[in-house]
N, C-alpha and C positions, 0 to 999 in steps of 0.2 A: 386475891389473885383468882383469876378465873381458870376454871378446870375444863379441858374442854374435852378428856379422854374417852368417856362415856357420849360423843358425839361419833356422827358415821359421816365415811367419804369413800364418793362413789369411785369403782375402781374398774379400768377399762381394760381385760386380759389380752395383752399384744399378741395372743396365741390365736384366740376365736372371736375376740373385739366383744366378748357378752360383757354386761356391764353387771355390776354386784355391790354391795358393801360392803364396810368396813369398819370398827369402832379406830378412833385413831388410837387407845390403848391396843389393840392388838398390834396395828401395825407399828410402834411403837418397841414391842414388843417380840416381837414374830414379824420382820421386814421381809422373809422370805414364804410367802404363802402360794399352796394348791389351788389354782382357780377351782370353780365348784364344779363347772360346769366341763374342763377337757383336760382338768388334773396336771397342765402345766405350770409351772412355778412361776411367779407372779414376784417380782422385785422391787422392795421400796427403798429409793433412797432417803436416808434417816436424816442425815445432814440437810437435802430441800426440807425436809418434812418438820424437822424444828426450827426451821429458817421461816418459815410459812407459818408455824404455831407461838415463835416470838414475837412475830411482824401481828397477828392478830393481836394477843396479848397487849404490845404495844399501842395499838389500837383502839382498844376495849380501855385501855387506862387513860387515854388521853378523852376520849369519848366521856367517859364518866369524870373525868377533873372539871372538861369543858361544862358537863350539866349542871353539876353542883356549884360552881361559882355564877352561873347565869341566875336573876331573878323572876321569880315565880310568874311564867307567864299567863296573861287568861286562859282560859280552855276553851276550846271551839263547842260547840254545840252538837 
C-alpha cells in the first residue's frame, strides 16, 4: 500500500491567496490550520481529501498490476 502522508500539497489561503505547503499527514490530521503568512484559519475538507488520496491509491494499484503482468520490454538507449 502506498503511503503518501509524508508528501506535501500546495495550499492556496482564501484569505491573502499566498501559497504554502503542507504534509498531507498534517492535514489529515489538523484540517483546520493558521496560514503562516496572515494567521487566518485555513479549512480542509477531510472527506475531498481521502476521496482524492483513495482515487490515487486506486491508481498507484492498477498502475503497478498493469506493469507487472506486461513483458519485459527493451530499453531505449
Amino acid at each position: 500500500m502506498l503511503n503518501l502522508d509524508s508528501e506535501t500539497i500546495i495550499i492556496k489561503c482564501p484569505h491573502c491567496s499566498i501559497k504554502y505547503e503542507e504534509t498531507i499527514s498534517r492535514l489529515k490530521y489538523e484540517p483546520k490550520l493558521a496560514c503562516p503568512h496572515c494567521d487566518n484559519y485555513v479549512g480542509v475538507n477531510l472527506l475531498e481529501l481521502h476521496i482524492a488520496l483513495e482515487s490515487v491509491q486506486k491508481s498507484c494499484d492498477a498502475f503497478l498490476k498493469r506493469i507487472m503482468r506486461e513483458p519485459n520490454r527493451k530499453r531505449l538507449p
